[in-house]
N, CA, C and O atoms as a GROMACS GRO file, in nm:
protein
  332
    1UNK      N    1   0.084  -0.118   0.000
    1UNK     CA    2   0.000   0.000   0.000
    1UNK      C    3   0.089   0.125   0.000
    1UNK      O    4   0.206   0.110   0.033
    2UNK      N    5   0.046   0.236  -0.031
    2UNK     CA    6   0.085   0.320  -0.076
    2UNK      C    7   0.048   0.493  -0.022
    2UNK      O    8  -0.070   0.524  -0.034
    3UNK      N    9   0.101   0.552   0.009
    3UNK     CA   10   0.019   0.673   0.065
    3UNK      C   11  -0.033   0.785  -0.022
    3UNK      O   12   0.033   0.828  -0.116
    4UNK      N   13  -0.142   0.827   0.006
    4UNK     CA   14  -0.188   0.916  -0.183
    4UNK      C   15  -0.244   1.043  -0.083
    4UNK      O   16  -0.269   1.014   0.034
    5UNK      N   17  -0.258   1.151  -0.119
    5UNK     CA   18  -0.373   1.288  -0.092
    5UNK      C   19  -0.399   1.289  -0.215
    5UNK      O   20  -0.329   1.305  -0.315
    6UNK      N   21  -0.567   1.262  -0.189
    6UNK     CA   22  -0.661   1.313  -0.295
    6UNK      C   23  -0.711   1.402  -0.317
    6UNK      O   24  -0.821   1.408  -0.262
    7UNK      N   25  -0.679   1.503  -0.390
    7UNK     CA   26  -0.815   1.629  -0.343
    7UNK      C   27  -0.946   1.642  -0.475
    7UNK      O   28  -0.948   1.642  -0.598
    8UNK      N   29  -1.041   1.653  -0.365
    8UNK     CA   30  -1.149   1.668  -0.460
    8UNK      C   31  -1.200   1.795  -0.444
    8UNK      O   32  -1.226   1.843  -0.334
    9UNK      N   33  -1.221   1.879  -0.594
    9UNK     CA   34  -1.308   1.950  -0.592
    9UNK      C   35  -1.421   1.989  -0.653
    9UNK      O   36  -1.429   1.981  -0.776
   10UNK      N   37  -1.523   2.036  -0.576
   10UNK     CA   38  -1.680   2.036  -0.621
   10UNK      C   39  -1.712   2.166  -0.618
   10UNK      O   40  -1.689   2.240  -0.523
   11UNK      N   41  -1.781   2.204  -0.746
   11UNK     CA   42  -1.833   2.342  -0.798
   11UNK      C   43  -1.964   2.316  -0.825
   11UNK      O   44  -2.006   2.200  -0.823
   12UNK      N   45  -2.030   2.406  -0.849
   12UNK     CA   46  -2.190   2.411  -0.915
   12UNK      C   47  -2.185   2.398  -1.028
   12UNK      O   48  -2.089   2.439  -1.093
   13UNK      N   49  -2.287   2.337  -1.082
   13UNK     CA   50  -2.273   2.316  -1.282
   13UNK      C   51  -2.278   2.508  -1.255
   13UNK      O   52  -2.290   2.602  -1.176
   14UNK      N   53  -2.255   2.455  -1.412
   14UNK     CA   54  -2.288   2.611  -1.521
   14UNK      C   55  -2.489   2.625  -1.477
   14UNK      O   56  -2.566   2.544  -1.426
   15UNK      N   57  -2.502   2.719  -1.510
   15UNK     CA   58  -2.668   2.752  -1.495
   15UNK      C   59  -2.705   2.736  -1.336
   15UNK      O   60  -2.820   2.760  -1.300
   16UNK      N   61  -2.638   2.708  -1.272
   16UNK     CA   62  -2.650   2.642  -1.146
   16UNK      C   63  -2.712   2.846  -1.075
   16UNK      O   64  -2.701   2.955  -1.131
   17UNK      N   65  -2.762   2.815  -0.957
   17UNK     CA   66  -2.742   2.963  -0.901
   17UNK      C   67  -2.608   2.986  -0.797
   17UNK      O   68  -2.606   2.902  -0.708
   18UNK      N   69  -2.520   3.064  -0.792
   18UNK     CA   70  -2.399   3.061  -0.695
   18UNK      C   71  -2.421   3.201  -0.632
   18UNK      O   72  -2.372   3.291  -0.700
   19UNK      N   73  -2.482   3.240  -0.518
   19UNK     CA   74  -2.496   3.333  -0.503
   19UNK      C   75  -2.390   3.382  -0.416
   19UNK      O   76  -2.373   3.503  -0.401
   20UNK      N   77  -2.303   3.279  -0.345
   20UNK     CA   78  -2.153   3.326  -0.302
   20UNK      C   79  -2.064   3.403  -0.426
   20UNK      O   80  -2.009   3.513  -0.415
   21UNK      N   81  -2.063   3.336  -0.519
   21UNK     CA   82  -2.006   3.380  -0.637
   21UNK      C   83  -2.014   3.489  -0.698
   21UNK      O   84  -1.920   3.565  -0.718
   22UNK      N   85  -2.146   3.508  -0.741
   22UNK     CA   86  -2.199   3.645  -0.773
   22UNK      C   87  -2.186   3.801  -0.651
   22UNK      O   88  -2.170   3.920  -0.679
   23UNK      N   89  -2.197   3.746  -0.543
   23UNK     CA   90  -2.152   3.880  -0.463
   23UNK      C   91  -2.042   3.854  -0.436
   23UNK      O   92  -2.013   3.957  -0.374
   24UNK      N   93  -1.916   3.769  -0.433
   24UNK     CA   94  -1.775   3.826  -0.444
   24UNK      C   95  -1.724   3.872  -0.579
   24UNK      O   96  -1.620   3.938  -0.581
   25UNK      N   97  -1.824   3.827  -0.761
   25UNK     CA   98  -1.782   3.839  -0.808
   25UNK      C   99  -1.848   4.045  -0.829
   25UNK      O  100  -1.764   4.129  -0.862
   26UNK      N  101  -1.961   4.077  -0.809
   26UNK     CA  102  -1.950   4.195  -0.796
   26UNK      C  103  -1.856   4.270  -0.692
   26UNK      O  104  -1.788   4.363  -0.736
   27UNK      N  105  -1.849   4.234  -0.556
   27UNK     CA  106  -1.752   4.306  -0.505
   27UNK      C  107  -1.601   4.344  -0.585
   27UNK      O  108  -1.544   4.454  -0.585
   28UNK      N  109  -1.551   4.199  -0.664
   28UNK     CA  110  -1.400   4.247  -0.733
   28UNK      C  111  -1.461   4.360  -0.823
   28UNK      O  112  -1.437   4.480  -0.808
   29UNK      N  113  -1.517   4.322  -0.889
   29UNK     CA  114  -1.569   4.440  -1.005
   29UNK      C  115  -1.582   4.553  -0.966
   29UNK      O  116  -1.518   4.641  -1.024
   30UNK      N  117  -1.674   4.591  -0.849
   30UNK     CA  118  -1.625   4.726  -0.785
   30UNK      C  119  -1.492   4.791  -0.718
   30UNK      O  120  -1.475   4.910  -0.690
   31UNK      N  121  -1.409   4.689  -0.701
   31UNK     CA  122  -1.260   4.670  -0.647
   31UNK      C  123  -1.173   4.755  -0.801
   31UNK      O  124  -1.080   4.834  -0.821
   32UNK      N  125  -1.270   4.682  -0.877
   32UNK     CA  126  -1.182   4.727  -0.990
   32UNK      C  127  -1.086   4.629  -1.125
   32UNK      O  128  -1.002   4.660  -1.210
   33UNK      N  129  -1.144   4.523  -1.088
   33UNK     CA  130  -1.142   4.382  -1.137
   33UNK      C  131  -1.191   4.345  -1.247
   33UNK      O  132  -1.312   4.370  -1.246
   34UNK      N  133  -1.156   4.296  -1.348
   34UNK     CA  134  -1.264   4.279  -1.448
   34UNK      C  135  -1.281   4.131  -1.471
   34UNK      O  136  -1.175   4.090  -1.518
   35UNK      N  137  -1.381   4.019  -1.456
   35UNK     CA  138  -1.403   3.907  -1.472
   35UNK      C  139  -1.515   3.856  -1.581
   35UNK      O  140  -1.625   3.911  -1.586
   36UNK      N  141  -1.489   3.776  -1.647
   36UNK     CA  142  -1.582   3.690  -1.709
   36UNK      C  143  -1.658   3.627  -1.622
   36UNK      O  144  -1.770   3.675  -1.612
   37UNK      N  145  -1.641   3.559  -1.572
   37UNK     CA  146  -1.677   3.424  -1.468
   37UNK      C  147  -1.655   3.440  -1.332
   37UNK      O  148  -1.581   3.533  -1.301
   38UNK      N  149  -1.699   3.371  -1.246
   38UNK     CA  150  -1.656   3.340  -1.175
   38UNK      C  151  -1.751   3.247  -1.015
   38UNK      O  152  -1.836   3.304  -0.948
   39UNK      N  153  -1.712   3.127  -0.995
   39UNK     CA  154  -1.766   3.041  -0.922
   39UNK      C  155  -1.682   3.012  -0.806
   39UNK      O  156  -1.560   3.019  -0.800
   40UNK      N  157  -1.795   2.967  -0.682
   40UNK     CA  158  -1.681   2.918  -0.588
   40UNK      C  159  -1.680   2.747  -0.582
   40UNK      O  160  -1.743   2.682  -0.666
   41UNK      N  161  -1.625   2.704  -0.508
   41UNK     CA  162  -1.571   2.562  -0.465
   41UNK      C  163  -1.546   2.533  -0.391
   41UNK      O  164  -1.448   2.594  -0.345
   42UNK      N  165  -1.598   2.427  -0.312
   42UNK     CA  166  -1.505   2.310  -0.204
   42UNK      C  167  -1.420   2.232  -0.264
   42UNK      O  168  -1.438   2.170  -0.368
   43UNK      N  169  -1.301   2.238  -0.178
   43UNK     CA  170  -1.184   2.179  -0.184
   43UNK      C  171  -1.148   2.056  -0.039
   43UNK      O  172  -1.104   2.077   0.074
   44UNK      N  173  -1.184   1.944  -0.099
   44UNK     CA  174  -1.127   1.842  -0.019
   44UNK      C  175  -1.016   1.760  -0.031
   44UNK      O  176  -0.979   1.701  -0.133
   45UNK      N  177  -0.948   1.760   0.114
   45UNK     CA  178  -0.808   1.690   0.103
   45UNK      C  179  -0.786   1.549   0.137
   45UNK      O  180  -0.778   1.560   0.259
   46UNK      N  181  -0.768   1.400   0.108
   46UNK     CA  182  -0.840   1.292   0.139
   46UNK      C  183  -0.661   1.254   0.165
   46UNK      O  184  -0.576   1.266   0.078
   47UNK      N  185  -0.636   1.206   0.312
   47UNK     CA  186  -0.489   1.126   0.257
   47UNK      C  187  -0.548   1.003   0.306
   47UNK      O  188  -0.626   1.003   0.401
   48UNK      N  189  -0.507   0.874   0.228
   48UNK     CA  190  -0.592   0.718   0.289
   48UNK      C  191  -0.437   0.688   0.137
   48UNK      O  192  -0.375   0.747   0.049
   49UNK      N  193  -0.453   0.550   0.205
   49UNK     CA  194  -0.371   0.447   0.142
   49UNK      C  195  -0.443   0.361   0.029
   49UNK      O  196  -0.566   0.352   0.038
   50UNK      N  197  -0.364   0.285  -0.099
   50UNK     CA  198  -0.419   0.222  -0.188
   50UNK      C  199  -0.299   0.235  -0.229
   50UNK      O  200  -0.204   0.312  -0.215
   51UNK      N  201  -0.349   0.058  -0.331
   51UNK     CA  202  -0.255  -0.031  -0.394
   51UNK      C  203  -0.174   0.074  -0.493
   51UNK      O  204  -0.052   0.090  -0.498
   52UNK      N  205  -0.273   0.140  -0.569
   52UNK     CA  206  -0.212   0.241  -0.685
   52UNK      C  207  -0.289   0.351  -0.675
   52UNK      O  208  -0.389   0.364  -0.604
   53UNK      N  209  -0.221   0.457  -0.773
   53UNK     CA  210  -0.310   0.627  -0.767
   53UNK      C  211  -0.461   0.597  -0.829
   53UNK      O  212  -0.569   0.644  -0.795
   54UNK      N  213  -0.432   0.511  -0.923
   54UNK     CA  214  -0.528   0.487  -0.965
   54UNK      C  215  -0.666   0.443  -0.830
   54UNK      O  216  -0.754   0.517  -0.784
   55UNK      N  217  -0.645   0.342  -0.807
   55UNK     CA  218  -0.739   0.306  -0.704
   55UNK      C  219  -0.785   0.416  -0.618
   55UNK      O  220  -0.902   0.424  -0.582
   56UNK      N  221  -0.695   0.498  -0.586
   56UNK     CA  222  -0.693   0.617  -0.453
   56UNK      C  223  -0.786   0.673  -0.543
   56UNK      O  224  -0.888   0.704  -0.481
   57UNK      N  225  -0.794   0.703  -0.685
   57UNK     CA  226  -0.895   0.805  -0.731
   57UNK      C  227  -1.011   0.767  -0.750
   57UNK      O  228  -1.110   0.839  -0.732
   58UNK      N  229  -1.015   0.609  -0.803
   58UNK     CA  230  -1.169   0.567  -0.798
   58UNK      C  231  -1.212   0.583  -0.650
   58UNK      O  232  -1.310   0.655  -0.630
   59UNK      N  233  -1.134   0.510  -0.511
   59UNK     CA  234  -1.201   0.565  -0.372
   59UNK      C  235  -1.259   0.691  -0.374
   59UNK      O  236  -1.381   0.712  -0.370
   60UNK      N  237  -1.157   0.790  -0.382
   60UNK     CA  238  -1.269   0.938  -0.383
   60UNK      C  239  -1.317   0.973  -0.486
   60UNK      O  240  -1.362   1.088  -0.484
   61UNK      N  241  -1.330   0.894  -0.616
   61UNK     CA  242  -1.429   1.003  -0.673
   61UNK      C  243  -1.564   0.913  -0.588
   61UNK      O  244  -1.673   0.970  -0.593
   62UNK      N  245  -1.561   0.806  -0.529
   62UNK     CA  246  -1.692   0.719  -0.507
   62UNK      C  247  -1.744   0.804  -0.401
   62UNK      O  248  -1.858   0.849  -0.407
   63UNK      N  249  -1.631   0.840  -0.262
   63UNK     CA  250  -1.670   0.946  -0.185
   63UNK      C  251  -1.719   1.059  -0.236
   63UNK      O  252  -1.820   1.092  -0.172
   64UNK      N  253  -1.691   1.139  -0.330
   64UNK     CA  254  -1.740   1.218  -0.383
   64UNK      C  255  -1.852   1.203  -0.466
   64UNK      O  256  -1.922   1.303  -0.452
   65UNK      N  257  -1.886   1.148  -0.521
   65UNK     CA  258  -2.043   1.077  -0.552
   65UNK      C  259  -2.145   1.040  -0.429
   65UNK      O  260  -2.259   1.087  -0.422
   66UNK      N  261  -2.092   0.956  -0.337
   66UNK     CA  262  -2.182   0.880  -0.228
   66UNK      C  263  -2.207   1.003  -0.122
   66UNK      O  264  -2.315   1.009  -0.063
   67UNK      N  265  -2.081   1.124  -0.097
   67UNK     CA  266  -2.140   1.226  -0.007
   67UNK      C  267  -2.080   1.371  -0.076
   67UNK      O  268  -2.143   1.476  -0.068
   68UNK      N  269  -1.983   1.361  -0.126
   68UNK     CA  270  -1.887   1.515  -0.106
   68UNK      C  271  -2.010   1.605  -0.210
   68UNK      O  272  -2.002   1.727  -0.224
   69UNK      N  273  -2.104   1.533  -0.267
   69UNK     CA  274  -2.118   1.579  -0.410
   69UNK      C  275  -2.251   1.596  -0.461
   69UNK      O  276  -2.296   1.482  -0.449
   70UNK      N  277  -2.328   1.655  -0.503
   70UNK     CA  278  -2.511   1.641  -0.533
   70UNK      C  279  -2.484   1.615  -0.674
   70UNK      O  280  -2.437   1.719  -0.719
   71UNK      N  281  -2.492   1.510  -0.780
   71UNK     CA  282  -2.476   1.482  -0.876
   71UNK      C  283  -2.564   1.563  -0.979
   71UNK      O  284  -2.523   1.595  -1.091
   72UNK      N  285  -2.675   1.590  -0.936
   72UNK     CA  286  -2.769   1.768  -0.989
   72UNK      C  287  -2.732   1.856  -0.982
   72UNK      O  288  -2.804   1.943  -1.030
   73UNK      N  289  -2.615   1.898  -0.926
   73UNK     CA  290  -2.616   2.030  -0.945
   73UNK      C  291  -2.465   2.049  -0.935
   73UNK      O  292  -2.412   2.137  -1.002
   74UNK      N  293  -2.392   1.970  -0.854
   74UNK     CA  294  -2.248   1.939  -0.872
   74UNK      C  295  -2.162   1.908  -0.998
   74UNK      O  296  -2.218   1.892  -1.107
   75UNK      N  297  -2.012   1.898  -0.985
   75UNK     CA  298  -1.942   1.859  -1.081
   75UNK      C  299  -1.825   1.842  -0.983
   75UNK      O  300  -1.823   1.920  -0.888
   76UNK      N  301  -1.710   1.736  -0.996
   76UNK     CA  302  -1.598   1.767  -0.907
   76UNK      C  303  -1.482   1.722  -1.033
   76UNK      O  304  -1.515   1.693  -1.148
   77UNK      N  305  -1.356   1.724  -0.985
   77UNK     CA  306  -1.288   1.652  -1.010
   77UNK      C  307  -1.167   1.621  -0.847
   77UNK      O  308  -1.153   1.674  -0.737
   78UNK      N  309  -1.105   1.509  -0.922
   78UNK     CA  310  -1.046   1.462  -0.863
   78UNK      C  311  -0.868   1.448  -0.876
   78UNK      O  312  -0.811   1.426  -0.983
   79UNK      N  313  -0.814   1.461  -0.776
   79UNK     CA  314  -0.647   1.523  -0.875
   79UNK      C  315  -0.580   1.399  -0.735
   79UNK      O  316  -0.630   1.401  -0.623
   80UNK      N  317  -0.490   1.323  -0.764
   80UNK     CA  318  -0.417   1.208  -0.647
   80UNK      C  319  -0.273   1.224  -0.675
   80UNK      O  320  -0.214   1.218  -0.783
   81UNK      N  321  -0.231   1.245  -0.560
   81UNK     CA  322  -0.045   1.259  -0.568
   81UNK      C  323   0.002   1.174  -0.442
   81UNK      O  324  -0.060   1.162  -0.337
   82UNK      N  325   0.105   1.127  -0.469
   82UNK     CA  326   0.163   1.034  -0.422
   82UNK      C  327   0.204   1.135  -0.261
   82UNK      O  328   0.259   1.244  -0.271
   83UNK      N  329   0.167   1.079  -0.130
   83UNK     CA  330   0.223   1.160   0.000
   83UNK      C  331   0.331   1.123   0.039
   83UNK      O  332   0.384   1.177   0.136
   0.00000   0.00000   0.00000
């Protein structure tokens, strides 16, 4: 076994409503900022053991499906590096 940190992160689809998003993204704009876009995200840090990276990523993306994640309205990805 092997030691991995997984991090997953989960955003709102597109069309989604982000209303965190929208009032930090007007605040930059009045700051003086100019943005196209802009959304927020949870960022989760997973360290757990597995045979390969591979495996470590199917574990959390499953965590991330079974809780981290609302499959309606969510999207994550998943990024695994060796600890």
């Amino acid at each position: 076994m092997t030691a991995y940190t997984a991090t997953v992160t989960v955003r709102l689809k597109h069309g989604v409503l982000d209303p965190e998003a929208e009032t930090t993204q007007r605040a930059l704009e009045r700051l003086g900022f100019e943005l196209e876009d802009l959304r927020s995200a949870d960022r989760f840090e997973i360290d757990l053991e597995a045979e390969s990276a591979e495996s470590a990523r199917e574990r959390a993306s499953e965590m991330a499906e079974r809780l981290l994640a609302n499959p309606t309205i969510h999207d994550f990805d998943v990024e695994v590096v060796d600890r």
